[in-house]
N, CA, C and O atoms as a Maestro MAE file, in Angstrom:
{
 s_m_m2io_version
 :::
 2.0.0
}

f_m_ct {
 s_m_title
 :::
 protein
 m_atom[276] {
  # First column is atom index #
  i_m_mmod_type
  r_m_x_coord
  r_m_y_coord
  r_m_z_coord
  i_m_residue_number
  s_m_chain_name
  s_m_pdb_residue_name
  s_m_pdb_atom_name
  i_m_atomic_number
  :::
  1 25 102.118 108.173 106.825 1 A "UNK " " N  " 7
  2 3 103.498 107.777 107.073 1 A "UNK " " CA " 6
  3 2 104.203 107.641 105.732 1 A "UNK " " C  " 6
  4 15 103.680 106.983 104.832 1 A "UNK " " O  " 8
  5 25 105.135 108.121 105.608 2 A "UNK " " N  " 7
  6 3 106.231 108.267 104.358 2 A "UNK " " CA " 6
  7 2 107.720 107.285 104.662 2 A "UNK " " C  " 6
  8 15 108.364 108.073 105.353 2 A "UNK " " O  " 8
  9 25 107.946 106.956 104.625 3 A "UNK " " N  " 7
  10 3 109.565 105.964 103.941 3 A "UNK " " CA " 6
  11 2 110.365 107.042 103.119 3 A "UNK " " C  " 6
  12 15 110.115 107.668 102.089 3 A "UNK " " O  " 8
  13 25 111.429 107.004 103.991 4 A "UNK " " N  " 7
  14 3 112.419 108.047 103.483 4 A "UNK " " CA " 6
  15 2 113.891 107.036 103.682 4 A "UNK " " C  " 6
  16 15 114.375 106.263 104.508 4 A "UNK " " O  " 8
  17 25 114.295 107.784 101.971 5 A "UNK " " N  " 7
  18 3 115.415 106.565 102.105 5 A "UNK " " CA " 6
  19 2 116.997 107.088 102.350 5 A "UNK " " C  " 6
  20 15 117.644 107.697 101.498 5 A "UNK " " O  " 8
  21 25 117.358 106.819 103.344 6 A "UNK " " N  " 7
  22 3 118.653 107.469 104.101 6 A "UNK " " CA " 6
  23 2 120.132 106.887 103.218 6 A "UNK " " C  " 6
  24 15 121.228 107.093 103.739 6 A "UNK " " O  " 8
  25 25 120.042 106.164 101.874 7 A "UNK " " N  " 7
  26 3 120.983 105.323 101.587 7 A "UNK " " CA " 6
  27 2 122.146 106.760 101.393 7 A "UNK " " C  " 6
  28 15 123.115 106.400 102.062 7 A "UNK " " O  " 8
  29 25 122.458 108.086 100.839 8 A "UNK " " N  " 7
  30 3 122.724 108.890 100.453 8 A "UNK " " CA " 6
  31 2 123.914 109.294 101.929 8 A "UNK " " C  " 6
  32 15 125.139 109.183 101.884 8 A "UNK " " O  " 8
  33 25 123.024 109.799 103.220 9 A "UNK " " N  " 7
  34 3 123.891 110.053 104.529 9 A "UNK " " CA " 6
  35 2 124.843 108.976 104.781 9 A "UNK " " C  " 6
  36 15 125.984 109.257 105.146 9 A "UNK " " O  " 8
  37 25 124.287 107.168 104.537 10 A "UNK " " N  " 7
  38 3 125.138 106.104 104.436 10 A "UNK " " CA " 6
  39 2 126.238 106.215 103.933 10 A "UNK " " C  " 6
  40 15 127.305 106.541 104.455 10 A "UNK " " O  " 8
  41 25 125.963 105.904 102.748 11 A "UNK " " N  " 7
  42 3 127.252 106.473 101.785 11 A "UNK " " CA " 6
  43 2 128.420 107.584 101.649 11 A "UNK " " C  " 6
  44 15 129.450 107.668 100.981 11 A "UNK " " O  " 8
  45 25 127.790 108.367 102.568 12 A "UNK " " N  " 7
  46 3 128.681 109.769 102.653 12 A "UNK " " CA " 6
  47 2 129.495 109.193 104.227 12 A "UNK " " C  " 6
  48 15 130.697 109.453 104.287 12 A "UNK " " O  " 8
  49 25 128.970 108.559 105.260 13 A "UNK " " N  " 7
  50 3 129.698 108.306 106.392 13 A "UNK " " CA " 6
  51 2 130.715 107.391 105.967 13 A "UNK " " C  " 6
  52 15 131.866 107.436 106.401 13 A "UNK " " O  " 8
  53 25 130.268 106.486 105.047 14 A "UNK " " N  " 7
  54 3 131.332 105.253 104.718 14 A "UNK " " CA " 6
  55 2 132.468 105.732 103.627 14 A "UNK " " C  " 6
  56 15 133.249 104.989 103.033 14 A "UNK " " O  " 8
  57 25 132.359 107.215 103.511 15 A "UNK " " N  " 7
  58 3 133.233 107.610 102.224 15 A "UNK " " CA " 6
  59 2 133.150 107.058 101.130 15 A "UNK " " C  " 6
  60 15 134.086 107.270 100.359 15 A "UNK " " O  " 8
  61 25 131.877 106.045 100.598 16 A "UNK " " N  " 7
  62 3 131.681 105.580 99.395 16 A "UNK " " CA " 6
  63 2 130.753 105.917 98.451 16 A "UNK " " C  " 6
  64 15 129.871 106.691 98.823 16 A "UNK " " O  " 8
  65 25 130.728 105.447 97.081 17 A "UNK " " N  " 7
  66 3 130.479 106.236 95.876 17 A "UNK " " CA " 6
  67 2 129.151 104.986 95.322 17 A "UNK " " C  " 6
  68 15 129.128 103.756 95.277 17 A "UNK " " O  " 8
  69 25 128.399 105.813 95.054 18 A "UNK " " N  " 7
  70 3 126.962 104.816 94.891 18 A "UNK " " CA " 6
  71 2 127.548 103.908 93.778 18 A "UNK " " C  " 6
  72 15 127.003 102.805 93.724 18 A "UNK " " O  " 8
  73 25 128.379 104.094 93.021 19 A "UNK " " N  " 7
  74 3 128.567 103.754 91.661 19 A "UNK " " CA " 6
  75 2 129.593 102.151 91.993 19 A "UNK " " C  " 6
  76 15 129.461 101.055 91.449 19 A "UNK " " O  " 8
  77 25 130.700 102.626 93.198 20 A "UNK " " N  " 7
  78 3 131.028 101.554 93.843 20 A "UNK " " CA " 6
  79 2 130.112 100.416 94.711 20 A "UNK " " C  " 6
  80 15 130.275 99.199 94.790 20 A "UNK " " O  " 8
  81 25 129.182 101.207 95.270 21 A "UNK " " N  " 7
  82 3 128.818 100.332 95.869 21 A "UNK " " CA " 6
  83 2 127.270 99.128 95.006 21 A "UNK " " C  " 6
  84 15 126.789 98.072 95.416 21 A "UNK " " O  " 8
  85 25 126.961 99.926 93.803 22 A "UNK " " N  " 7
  86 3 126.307 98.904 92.721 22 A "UNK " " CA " 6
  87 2 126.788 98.080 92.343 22 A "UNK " " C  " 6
  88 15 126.274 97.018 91.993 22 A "UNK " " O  " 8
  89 25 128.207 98.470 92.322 23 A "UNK " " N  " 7
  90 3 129.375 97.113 91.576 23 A "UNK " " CA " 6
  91 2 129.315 96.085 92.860 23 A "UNK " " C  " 6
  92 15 129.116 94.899 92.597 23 A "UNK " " O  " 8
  93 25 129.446 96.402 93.976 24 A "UNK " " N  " 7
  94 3 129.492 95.596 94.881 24 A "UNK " " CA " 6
  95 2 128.087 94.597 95.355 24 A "UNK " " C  " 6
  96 15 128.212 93.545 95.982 24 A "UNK " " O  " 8
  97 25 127.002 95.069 94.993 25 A "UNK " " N  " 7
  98 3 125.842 94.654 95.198 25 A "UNK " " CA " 6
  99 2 125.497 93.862 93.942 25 A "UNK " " C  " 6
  100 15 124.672 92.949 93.884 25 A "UNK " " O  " 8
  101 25 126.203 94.312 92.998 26 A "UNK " " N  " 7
  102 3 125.520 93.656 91.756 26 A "UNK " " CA " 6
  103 2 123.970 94.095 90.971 26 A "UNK " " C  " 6
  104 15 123.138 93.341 90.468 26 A "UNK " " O  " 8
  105 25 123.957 96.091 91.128 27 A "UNK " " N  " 7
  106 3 122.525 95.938 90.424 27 A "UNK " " CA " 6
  107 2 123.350 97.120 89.539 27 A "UNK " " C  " 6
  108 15 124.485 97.485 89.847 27 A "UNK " " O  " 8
  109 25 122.676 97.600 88.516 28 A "UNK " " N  " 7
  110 3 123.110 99.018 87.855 28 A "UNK " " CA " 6
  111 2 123.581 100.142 88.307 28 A "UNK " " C  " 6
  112 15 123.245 100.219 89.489 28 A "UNK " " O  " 8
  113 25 124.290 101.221 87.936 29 A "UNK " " N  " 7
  114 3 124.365 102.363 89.091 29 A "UNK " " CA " 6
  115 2 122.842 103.191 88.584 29 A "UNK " " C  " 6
  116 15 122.489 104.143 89.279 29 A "UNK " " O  " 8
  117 25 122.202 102.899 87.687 30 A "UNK " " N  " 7
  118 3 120.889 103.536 87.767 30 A "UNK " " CA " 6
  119 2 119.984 102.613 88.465 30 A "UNK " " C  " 6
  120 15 119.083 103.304 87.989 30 A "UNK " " O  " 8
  121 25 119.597 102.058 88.878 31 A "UNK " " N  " 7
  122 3 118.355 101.489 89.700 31 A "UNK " " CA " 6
  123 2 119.428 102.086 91.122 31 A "UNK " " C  " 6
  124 15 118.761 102.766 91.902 31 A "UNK " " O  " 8
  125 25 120.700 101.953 91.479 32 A "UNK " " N  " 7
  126 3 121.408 102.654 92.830 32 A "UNK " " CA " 6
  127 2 120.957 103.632 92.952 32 A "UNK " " C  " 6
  128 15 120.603 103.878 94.105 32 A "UNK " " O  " 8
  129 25 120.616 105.137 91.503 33 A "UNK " " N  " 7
  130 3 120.730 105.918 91.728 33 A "UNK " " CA " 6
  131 2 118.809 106.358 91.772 33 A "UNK " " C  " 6
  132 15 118.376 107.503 91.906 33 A "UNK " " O  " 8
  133 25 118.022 105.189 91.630 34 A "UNK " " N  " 7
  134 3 116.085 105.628 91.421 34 A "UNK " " CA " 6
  135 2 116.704 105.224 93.335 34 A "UNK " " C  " 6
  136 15 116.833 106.108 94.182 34 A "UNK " " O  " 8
  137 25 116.903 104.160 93.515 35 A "UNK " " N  " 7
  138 3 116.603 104.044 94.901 35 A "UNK " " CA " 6
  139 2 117.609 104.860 95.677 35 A "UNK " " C  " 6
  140 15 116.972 105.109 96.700 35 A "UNK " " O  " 8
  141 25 118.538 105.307 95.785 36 A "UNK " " N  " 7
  142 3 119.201 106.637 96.399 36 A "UNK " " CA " 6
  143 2 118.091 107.550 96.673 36 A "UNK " " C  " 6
  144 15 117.809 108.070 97.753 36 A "UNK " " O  " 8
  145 25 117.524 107.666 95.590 37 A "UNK " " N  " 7
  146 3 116.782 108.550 95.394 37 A "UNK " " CA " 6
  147 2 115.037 108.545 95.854 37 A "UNK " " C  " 6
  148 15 114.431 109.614 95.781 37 A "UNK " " O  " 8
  149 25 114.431 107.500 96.240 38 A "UNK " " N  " 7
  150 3 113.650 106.950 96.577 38 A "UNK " " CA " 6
  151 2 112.459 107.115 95.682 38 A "UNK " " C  " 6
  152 15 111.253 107.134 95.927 38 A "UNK " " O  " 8
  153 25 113.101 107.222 94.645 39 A "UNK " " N  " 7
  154 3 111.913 106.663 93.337 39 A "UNK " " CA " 6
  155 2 111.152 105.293 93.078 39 A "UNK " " C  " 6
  156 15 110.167 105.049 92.381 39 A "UNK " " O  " 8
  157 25 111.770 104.666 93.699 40 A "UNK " " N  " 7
  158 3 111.376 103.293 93.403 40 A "UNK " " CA " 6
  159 2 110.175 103.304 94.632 40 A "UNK " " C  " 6
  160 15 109.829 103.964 95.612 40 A "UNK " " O  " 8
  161 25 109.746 101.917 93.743 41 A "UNK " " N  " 7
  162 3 108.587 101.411 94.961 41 A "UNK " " CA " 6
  163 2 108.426 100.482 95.567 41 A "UNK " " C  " 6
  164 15 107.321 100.314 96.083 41 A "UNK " " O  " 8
  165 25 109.459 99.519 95.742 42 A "UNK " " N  " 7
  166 3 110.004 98.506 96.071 42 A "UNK " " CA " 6
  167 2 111.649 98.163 96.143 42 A "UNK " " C  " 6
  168 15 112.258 98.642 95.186 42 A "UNK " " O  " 8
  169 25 112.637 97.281 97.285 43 A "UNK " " N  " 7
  170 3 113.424 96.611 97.223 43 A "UNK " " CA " 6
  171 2 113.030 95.194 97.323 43 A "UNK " " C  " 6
  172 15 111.953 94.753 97.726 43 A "UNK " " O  " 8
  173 25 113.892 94.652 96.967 44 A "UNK " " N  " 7
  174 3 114.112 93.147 96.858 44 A "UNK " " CA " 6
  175 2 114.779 92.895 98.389 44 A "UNK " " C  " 6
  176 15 115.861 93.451 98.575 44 A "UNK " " O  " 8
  177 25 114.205 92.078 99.531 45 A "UNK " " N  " 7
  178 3 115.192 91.624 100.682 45 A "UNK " " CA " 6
  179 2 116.728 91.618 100.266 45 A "UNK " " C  " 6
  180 15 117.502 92.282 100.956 45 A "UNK " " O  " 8
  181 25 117.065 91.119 99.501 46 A "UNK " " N  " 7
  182 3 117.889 90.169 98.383 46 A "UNK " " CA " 6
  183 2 119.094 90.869 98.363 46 A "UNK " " C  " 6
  184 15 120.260 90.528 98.565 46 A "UNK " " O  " 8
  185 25 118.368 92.288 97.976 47 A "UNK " " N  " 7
  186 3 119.463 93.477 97.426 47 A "UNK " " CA " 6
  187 2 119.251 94.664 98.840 47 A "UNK " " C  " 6
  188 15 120.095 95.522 99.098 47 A "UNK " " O  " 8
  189 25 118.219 94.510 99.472 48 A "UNK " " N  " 7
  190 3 118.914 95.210 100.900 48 A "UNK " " CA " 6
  191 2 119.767 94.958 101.510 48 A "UNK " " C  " 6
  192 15 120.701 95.638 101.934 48 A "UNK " " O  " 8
  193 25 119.348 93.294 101.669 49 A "UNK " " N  " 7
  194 3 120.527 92.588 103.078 49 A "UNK " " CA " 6
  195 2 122.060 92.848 102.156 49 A "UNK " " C  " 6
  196 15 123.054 93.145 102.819 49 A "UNK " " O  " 8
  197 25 122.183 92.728 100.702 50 A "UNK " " N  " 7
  198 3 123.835 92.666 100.197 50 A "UNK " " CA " 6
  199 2 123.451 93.939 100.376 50 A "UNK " " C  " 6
  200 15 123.069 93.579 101.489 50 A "UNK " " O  " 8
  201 25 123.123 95.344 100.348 51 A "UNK " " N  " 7
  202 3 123.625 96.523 100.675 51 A "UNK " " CA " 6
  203 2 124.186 96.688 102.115 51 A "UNK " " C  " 6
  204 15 125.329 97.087 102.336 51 A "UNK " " O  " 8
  205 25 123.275 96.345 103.089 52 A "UNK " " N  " 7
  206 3 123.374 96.270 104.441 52 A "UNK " " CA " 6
  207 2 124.849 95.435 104.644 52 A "UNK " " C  " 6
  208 15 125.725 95.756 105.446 52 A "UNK " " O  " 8
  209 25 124.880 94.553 103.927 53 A "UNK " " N  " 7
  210 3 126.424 93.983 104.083 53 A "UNK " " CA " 6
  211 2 127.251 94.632 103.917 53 A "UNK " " C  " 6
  212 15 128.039 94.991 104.791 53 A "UNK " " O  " 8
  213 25 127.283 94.990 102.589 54 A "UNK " " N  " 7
  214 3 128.352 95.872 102.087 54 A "UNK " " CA " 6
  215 2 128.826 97.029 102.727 54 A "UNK " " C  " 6
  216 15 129.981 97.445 102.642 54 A "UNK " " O  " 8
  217 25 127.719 97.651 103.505 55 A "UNK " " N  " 7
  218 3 127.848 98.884 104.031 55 A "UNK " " CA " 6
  219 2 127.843 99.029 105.814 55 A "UNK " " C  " 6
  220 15 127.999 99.993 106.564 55 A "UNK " " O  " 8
  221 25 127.589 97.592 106.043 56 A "UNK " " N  " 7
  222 3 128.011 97.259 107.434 56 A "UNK " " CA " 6
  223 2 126.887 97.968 108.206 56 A "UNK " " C  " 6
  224 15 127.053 98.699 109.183 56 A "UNK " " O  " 8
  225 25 125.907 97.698 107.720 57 A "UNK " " N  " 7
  226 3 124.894 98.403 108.647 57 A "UNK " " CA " 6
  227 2 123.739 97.290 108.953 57 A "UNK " " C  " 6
  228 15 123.863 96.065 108.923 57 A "UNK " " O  " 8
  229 25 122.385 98.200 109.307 58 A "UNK " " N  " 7
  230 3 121.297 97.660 109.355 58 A "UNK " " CA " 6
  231 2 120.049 98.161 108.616 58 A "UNK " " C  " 6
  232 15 119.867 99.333 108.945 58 A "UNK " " O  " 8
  233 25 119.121 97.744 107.754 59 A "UNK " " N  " 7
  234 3 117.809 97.801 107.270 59 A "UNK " " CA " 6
  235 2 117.400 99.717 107.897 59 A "UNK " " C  " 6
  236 15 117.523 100.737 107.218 59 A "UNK " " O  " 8
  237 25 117.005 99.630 109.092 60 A "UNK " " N  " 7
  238 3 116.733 100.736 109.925 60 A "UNK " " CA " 6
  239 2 117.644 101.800 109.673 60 A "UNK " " C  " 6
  240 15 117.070 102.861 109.917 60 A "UNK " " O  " 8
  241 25 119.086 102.018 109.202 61 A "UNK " " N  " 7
  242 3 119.647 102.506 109.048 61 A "UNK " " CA " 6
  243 2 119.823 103.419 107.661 61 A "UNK " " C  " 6
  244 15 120.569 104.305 107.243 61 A "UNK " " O  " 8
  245 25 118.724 102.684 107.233 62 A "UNK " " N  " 7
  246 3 119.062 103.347 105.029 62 A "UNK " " CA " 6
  247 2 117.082 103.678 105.288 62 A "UNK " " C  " 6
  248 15 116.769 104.581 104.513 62 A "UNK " " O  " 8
  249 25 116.191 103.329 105.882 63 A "UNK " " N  " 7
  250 3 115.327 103.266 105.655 63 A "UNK " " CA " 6
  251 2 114.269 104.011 106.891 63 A "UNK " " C  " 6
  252 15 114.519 103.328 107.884 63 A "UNK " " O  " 8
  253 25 113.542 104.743 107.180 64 A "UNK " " N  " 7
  254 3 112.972 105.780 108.059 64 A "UNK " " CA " 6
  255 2 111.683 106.220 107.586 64 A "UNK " " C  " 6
  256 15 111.446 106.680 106.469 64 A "UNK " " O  " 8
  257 25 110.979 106.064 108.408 65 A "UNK " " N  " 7
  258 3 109.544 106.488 108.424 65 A "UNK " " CA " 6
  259 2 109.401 107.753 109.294 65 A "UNK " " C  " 6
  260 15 109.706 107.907 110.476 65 A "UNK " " O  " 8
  261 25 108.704 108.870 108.160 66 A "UNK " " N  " 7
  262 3 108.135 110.162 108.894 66 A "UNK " " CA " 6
  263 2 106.804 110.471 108.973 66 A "UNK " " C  " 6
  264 15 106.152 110.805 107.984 66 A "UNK " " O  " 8
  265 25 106.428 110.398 109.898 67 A "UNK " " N  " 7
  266 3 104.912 111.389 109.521 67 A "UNK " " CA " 6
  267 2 104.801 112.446 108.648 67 A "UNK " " C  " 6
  268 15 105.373 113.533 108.733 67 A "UNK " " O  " 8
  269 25 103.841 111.971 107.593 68 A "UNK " " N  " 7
  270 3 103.515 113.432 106.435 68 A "UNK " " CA " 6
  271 2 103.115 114.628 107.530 68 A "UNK " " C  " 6
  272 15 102.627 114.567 108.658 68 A "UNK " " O  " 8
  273 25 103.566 115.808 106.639 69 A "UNK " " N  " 7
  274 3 102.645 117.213 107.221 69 A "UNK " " CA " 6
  275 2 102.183 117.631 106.556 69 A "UNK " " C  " 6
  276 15 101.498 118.622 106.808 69 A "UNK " " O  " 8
  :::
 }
 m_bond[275] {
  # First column is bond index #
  i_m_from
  i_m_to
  i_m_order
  :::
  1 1 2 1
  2 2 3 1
  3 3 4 2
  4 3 5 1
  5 5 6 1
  6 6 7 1
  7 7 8 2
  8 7 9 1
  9 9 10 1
  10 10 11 1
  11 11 12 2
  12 11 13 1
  13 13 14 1
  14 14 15 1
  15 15 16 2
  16 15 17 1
  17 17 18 1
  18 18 19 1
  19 19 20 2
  20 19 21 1
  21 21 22 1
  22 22 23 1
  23 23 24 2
  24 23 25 1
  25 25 26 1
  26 26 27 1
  27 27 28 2
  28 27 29 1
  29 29 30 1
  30 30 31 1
  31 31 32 2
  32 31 33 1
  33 33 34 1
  34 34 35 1
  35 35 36 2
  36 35 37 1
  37 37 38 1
  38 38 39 1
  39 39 40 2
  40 39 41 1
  41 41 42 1
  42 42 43 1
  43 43 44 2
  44 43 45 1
  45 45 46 1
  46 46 47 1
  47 47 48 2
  48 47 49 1
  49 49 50 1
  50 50 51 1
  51 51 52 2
  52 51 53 1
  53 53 54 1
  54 54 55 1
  55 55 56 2
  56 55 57 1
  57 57 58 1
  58 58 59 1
  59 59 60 2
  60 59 61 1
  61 61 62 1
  62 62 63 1
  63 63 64 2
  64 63 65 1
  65 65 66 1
  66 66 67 1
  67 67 68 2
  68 67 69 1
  69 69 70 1
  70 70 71 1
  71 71 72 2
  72 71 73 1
  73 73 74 1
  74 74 75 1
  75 75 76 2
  76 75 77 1
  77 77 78 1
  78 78 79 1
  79 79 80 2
  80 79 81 1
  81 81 82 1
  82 82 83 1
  83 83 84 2
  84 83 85 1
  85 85 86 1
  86 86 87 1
  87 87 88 2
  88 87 89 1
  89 89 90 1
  90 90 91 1
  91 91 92 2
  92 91 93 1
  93 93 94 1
  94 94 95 1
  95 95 96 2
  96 95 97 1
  97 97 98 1
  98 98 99 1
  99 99 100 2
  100 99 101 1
  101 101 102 1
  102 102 103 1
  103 103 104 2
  104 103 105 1
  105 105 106 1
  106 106 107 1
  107 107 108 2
  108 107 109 1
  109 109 110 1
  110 110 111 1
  111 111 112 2
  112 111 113 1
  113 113 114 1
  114 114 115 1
  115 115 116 2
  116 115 117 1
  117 117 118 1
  118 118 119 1
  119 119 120 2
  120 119 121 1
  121 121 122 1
  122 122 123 1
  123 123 124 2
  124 123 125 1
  125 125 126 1
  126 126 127 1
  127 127 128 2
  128 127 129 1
  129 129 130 1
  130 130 131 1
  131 131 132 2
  132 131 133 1
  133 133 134 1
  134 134 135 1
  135 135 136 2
  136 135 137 1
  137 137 138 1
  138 138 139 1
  139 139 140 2
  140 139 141 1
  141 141 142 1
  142 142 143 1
  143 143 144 2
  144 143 145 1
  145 145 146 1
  146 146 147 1
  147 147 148 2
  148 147 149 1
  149 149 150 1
  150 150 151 1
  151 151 152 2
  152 151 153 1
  153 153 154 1
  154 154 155 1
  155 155 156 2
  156 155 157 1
  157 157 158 1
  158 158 159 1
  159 159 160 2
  160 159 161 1
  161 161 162 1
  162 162 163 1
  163 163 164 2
  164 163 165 1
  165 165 166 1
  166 166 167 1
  167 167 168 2
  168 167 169 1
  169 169 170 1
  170 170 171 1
  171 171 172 2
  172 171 173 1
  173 173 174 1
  174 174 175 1
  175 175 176 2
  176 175 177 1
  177 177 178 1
  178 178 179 1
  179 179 180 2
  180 179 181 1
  181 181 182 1
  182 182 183 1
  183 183 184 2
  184 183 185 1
  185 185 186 1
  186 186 187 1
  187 187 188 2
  188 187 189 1
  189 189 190 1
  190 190 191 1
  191 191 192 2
  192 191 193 1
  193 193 194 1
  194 194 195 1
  195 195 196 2
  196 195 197 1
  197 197 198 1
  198 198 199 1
  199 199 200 2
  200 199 201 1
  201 201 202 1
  202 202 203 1
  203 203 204 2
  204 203 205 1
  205 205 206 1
  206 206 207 1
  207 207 208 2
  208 207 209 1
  209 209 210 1
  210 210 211 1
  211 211 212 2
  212 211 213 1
  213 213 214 1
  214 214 215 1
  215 215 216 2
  216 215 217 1
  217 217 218 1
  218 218 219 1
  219 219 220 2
  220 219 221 1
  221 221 222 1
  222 222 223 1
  223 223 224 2
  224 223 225 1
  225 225 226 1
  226 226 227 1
  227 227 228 2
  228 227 229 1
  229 229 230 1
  230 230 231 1
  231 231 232 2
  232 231 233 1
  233 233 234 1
  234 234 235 1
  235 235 236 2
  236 235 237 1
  237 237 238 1
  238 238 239 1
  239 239 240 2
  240 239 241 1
  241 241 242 1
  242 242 243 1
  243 243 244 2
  244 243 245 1
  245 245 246 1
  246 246 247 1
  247 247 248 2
  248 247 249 1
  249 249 250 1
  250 250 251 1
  251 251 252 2
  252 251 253 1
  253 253 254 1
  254 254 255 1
  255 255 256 2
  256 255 257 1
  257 257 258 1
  258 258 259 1
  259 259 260 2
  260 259 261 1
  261 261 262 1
  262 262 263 1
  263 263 264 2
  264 263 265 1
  265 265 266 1
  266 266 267 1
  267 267 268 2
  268 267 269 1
  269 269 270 1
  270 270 271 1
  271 271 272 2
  272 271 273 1
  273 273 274 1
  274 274 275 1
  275 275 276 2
  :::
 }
}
């Protein structure tokens, strides 16, 4: 099972700009742009739930599990 991180389709429905929405969360637009990107190997609850705020969504919504092939 793989974690695939949907923050990218988010951002494009809400018409917003990762760079805005770091300012709004309060982290760098580079750690926005490792986890956009799903480089990272961890979030912080902390800094999901203020994304999930910001972006009016839910956890399930930025975040998706696939079966490897």
């Amino acid at each position: 099972m793989q974690i695939v991180v949907r923050l990218d389709v988010v951002l494009a429905q809400r018409k917003m700009k990762s760079k805005d929405l770091a300012e709004a969360v309060g982290i760098t637009v580079q750690n926005m742009s490792l986890l956009k990107s799903g480089k990272v190997k961890g979030v912080r609850f902390e800094t999901l739930a203020k994304i999930c705020e910001v972006l009016d969504c839910q956890p399930g919504d930025l975040l998706e599990a696939v079966a490897e092939t």
